[in-house]
N, C-alpha and C positions, 0 to 999 in steps of 0.2 A: 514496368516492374519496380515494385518498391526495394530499397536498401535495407539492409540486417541494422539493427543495432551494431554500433560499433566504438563507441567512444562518449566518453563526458557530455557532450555537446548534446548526443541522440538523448539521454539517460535524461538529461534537463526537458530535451522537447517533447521526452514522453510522460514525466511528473507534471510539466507544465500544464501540458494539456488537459491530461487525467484531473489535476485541480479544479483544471475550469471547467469542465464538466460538473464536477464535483459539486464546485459552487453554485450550478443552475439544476439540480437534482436537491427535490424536495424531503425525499426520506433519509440520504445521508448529509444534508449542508449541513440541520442543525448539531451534528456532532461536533462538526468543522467550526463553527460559527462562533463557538465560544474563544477563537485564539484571536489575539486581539492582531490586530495589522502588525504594529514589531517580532510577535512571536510568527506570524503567518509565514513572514521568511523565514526564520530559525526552523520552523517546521520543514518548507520545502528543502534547503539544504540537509536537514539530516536524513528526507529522503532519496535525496541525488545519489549521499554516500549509503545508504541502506542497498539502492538499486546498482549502483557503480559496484558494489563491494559482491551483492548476490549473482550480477550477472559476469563478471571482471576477477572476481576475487582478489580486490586491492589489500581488502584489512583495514580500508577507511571508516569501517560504521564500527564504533563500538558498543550501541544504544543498547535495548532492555526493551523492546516493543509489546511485549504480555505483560507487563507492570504497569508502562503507560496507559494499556487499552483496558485491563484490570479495574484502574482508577476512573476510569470513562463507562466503562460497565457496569460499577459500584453506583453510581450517578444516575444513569440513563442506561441500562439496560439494552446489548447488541444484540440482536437478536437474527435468526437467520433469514428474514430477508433484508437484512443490512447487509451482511453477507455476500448473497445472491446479487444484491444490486453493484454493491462494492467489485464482484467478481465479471460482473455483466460491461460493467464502465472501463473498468481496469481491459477486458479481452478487447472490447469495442474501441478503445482510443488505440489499442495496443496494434491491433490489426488494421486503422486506418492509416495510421504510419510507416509502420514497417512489415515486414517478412524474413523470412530465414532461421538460422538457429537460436539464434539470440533473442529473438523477438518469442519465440515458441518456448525459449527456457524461460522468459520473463513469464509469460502467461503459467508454467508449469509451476515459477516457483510460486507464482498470486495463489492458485488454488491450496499448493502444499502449507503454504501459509493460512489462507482462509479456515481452513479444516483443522488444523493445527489450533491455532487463536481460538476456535468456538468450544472445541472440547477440551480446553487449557480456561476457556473464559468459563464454561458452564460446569468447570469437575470444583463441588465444592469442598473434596475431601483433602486436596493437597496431593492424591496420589499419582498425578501424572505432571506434578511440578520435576522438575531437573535438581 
């Protein structure tokens, strides 16, 4: 039986992972690809505290992640089998690792995000901005 999520430590080995997939998956790396090796860490730790904060409720992450992705979208265009595959990678690392509640609200919050992001990324009216 695998262990829940449960601390910092899981939070990293589950971003970790997730990355390296990431990196060997041809429809989403060149998203990734453009962060130069110094930002590639900065990237993972603001997603340690993104996940730490979502699944822990620390108050660690204070980031803007629809701005970010906003400006990547502006670029290069996310489209929803970036999405799909981002959601497929994320549940797949997620479930080779662990089990339990924590593991199944990570996966809950990927999709509430996923879905969130795409109709935030594709409303070009401004009306579903906060």
């Amino acid at each position: 039986m695998k262990k829940d999520i449960e601390n910092r430590n899981d939070i990293e080995l589950l971003v970790n992972t997730f990355y390296a997939a990431v990196k060997k998956d041809a429809l989403l790396w060149p998203y990734f690809a453009a962060l130069l090796e110094a930002q590639w860490q900065k990237h993972l730790e603001r997603q340690y505290l993104f996940w730490e904060n979502a699944l822990f409720y620390t108050g660690g992450y204070l980031g803007n992640p629809l701005q970010k992705h906003r400006k990547i979208h502006q670029k290069k265009m996310i489209e929803n089998k970036h999405f799909k595959r981002w959601l497929d990678l994320f549940f797949s690392v997620t479930d080779s690792l662990f089990e339990g509640e924590k593991a199944e609200l990570a996966k809950q919050r990927a999709y509430n995000i996923a879905v969130v992001m795409k109709l935030k990324l594709d409303d070009q009216t401004g009306v579903h901005e906060n």
